[in-house]
C-alpha positions in Angstrom: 0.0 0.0 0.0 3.0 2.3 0.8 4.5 1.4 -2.4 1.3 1.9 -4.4 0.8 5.6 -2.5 4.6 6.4 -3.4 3.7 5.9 -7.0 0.6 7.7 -7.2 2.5 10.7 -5.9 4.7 10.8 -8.6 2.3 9.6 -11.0 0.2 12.9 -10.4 3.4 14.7 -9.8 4.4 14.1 -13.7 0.5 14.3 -14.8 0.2 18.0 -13.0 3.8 19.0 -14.6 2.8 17.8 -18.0 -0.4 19.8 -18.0 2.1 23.0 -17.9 3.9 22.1 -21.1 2.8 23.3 -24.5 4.1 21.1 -27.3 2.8 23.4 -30.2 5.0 26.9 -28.9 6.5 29.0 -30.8 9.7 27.5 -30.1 9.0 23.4 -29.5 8.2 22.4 -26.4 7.5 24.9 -24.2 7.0 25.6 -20.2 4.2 27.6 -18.3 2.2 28.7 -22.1 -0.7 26.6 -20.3 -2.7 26.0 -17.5 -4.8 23.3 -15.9 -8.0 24.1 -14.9 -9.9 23.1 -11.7 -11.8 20.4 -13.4 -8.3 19.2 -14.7 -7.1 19.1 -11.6 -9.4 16.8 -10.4 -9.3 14.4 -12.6 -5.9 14.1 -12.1 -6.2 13.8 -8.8 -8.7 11.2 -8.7 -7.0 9.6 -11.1 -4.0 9.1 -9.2 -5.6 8.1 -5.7 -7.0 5.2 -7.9 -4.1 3.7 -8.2 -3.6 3.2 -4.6 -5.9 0.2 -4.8 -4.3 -0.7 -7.8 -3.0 -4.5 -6.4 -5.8 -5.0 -4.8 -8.6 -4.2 -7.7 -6.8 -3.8 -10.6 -9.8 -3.9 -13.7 -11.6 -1.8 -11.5 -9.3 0.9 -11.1 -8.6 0.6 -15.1 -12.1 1.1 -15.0 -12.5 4.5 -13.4 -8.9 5.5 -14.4 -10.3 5.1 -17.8 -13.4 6.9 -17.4 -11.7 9.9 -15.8 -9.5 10.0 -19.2 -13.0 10.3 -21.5 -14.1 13.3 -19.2 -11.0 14.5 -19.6 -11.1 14.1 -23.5 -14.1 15.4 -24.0 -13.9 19.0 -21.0 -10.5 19.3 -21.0 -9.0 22.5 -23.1 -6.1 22.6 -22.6 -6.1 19.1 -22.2 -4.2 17.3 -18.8 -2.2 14.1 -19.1 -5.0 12.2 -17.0 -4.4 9.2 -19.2 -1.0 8.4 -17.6 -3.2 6.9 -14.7 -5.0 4.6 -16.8 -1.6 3.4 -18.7 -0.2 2.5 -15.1 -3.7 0.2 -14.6 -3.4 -1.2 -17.8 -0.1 -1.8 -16.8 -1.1 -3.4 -13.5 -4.0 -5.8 -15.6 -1.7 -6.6 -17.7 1.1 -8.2 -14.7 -1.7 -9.9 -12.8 -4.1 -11.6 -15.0 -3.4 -14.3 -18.2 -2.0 -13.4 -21.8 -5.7 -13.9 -22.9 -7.7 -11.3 -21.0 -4.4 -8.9 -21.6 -5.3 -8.8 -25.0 -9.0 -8.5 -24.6 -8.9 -5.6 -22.1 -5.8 -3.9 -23.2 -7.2 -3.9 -27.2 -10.7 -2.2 -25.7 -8.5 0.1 -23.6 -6.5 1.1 -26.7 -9.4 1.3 -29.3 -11.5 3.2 -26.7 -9.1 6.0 -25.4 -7.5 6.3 -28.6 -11.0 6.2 -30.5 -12.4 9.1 -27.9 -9.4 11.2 -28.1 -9.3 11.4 -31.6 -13.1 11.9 -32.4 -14.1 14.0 -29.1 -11.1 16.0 -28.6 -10.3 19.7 -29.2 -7.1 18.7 -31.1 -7.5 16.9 -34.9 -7.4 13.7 -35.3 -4.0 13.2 -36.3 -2.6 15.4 -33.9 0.8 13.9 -32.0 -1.1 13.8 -28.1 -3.4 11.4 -30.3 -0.7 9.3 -31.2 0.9 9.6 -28.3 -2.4 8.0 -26.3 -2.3 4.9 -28.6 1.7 4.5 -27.9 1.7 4.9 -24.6 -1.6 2.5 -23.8 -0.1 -0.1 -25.9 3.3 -0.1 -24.7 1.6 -0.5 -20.7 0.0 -3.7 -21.9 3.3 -4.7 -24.0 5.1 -4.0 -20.4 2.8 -5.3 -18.0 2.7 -9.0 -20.1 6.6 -9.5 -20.1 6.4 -8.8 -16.5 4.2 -11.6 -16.1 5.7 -14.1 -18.3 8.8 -13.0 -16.6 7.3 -14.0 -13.3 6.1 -17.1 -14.3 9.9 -18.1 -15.7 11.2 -17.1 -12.6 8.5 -19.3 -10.6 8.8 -21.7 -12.9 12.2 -22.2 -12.6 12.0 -22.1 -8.5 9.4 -24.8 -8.6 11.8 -26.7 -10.6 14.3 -26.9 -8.3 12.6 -27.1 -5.5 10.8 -30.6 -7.1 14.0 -31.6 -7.7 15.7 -30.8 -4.1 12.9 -33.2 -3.0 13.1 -35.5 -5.8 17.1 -35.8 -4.5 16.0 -35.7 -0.5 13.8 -39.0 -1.5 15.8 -40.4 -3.8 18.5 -40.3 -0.7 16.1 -41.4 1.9 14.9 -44.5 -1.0 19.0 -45.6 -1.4 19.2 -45.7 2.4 16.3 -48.0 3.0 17.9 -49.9 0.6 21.1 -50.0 1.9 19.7 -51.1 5.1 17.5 -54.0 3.9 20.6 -55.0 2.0 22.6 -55.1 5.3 19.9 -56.5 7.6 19.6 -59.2 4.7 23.8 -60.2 4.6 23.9 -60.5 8.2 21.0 -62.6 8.2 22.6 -65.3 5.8 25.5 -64.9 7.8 24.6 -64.9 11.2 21.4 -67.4 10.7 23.6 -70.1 8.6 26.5 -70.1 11.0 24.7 -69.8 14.2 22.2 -72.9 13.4 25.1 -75.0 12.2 27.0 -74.3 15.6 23.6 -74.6 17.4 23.3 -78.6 15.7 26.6 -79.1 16.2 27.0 -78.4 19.9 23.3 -80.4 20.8 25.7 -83.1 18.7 28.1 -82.6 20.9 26.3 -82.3 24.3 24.7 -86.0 23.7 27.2 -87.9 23.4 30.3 -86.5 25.4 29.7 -88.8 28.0 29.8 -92.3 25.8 31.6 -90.9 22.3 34.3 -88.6 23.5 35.5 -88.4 19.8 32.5 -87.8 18.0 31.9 -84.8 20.6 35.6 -83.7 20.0 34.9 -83.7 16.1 31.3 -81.9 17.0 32.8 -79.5 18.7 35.5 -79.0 15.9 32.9 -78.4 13.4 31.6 -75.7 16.0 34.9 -73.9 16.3 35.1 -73.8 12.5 31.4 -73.0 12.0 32.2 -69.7 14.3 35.1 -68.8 13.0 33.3 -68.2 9.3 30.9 -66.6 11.1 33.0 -64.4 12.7 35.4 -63.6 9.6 32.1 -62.6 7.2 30.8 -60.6 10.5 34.5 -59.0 10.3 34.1 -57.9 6.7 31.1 -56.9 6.6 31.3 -54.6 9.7 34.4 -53.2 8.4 33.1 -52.4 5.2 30.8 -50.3 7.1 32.7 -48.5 8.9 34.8 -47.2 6.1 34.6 -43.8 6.1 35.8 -43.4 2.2 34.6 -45.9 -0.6 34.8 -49.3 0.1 38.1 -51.3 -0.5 38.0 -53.7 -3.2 37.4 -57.0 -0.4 39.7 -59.1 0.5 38.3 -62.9 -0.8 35.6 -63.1 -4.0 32.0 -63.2 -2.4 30.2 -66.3 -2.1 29.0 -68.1 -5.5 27.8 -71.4 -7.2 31.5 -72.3 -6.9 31.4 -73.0 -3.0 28.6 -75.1 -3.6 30.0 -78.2 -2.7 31.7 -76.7 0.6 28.6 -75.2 1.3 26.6 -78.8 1.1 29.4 -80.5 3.4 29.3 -78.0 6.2 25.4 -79.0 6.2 26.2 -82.8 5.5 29.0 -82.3 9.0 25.9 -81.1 10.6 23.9 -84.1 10.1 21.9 -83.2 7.1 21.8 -85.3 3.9 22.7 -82.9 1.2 22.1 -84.1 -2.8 23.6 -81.6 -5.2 22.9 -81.8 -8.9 24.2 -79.4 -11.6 23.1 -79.1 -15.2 24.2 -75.4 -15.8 26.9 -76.4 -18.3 29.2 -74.5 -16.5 28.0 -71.0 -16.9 29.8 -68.3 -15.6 27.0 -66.0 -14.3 27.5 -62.2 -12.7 28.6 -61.9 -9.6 25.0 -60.2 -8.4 23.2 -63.5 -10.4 25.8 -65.7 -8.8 25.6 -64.9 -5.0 21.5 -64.8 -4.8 22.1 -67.9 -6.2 24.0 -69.4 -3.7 22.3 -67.0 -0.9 18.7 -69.0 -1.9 20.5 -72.4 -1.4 22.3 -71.3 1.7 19.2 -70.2 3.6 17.2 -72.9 1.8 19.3 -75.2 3.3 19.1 -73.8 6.9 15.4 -73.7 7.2 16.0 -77.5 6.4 18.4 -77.6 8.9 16.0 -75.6 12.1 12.6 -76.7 10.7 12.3 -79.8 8.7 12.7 -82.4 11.7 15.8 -85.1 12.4 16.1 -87.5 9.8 15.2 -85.1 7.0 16.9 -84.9 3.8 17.6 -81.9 1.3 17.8 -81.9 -2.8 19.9 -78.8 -4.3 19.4 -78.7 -8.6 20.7 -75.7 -10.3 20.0 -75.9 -14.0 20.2 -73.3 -17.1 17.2 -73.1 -18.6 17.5 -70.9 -21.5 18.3 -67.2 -20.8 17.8 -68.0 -16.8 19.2 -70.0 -13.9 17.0 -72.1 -11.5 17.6 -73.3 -8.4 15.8 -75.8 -6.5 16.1 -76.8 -3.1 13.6 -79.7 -1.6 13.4 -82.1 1.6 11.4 -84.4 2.9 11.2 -83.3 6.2 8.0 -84.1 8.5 8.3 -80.6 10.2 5.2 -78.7 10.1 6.9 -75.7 10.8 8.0 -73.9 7.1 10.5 -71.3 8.5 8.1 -68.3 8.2 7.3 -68.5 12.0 8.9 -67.0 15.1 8.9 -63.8 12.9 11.9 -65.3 11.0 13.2 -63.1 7.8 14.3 -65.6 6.2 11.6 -66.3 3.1 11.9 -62.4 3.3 15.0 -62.0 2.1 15.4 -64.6 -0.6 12.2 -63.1 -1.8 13.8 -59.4 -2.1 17.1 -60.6 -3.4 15.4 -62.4 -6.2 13.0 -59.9 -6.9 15.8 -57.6 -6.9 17.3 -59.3 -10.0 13.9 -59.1 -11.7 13.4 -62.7 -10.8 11.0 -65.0 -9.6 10.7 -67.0 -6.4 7.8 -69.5 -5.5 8.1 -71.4 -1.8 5.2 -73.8 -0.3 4.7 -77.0 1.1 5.6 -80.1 -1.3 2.6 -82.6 -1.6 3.0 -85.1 0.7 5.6 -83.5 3.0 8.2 -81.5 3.0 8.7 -78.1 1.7 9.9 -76.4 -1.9 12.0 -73.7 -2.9 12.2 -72.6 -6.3 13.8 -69.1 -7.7 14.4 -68.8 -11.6 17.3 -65.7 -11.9 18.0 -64.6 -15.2 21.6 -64.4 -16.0 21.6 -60.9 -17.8 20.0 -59.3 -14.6 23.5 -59.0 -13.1 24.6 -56.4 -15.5 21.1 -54.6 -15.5 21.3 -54.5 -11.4 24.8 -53.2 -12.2 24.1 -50.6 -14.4 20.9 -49.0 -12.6 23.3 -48.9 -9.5 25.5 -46.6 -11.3 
């Protein structure tokens, strides 16, 4: 409002100085040849305390702004620059409303002052104040729209950042999640593979110390070994997380198909009757394709171990079947219990790393007993899952 009575000062103050001037003198332009009369004065100054409320109703006040510049047409002799006012709330229409109503009000506002001033006038038609009326109203409305569109750049381009700020902030918060399922999932396999294998091996151990020393010492061997791979991938993986830097290239290659075999005879030291069978021609898969892979079988292969009941027996099958690899893991074990309860996470995370490779994983009950893992992982995915890292 300040702002908007600061202009109308010096609107009027120009408007009351330009009704002084004389542009037909004897020599040009010429100062004080003229005065305004009371009616001029008036106008003027209605004019410009119009444009106070200029923000707040801008058609309006090129509505009365306007007017005031007919009267003025029409009485005025000699005439008073009233029409300055209405240029400044053309002006104002134009910066505050759409390109489509600037051209339909600034077009009437031209054609109407320009059209009165020239017909009901004092002056002829052609005369320069005439002229001067149609440049001035056009030029407000040519000003007033590049304002606008200036504005809307401007917001535009503020809008845009600011999506993309939160676009980023999410983005960061989506890669963190993600990080931490990844994690929570790796020390799963690690901690829930070792920990039932020592947990098996040292019941092994505790029933027959007192009648088969040797089979407890060997027990208890297999327990030693079983936590000192648990510890070493605990090690790594801790210590890859606290890197402050980027990650060191590790130490050993991660688990794959490759440590298949290794992975069935901890299992088999355990007590568990492991079958592996291979029909995948030796492929060499990527290393994301390779260790789901062998993740599947290794938690596969636990559940068998904590859920399927003594005596059971497990069935690993790996086999390329066209562009993808399937693994299959099966027992026979009269358990009831298929590893989903106690709130395990097992199921979980084979589920997300297989999904993460755009595969598919089906798990349920086999008929007749037992229970049924199967994950088909196509062996391109590990470049894709590569590639939409980076």
């Amino acid at each position: 409002m300040a702002l908007d009575a600061a202009l109308a000062v010096a609107v009027l103050t120009c408007m009351v100085a330009g009704s002084f001037v004389d542009p037909h003198g004897e020599d040009g332009v010429t100062w004080g040849l003229r005065t305004p009369d009371a009616l001029s004065l008036l106008l003027m100054t209605l004019g410009a305390a119009a444009l106070v409320l200029r923000r707040r109703a801008p058609i309006t006040v090129l509505a009365v702004t306007g007017g005031l510049s007919l009267v003025e047409f029409a009485t005025g002799d000699p005439r008073a620059p009233v029409a300055m006012a209405a240029v400044v709330a053309l002006y104002t229409v134009a910066s505050t409303t759409d390109r489509s109503t600037t051209w339909r009000i600034g077009l009437l506002t031209v054609t109407v002052l320009t059209g009165s001033a020239m017909l009901a006038g004092p002056l002829p038609w052609y005369s320069q104040e005439n002229l001067a009326i149609f440049a001035w109203t056009g030029i407000g409305a040519t000003a007033g729209d590049a304002v606008r569109s200036r504005r809307a750049v401007v917001t535009a381009i503020r809008e845009r950042a600011e999506r993309a700020e939160r676009t980023r902030e999410e983005e960061a918060r989506r890669r963190v999640a993600e990080e931490r399922l990844r994690i929570a999932r790796d020390l799963h396999d690690v901690v829930a593979h070792h920990i039932a294998l020592v947990n098996v091996q040292a019941g092994v151990a505790a029933h027959v110390m007192d009648k088969r020393p040797d089979q407890a010492k060997e027990a208890l061997a297999h327990v030693r070994e079983a936590s000192r791979s648990a510890l070493d991938e605990l090690r790594a993986t801790v210590g890859l997380l606290r890197q402050s830097g980027d990650p060191e290239a590790p130490t050993e290659p991660a688990p794959g198909l490759d440590r298949l075999d290794d992975l069935a005879g901890t299992f088999r030291n355990a007590g568990l009757q492991v079958d592996v069978a291979r029909a995948d021609q030796d492929t060499t898969l990527p290393a994301a394709v390779d260790l789901a892979a062998y993740r599947v079988i290794q938690e596969a292969l636990t559940n068998v171990q904590k859920h399927a009941g003594s005596g059971a027996r497990a069935e690993v099958s790996v086999v390329r079947v066209g562009p993808n690899i399937e693994v299959t893991v099966l027992d026979d074990g009269s358990g009831q219990d298929d590893g989903t309860a106690g709130g395990g996470h097992g199921l979980l995370g084979m589920r997300e790393r297989v999904s993460a490779l755009r595969g598919t994983l089906t798990t349920g009950p086999r008929y007749g007993g037992g229970f049924r893992v199967h994950a088909i992982l196509p062996v391109g995915a590990g470049v894709r899952a590569t590639e939409d890292a980076v």
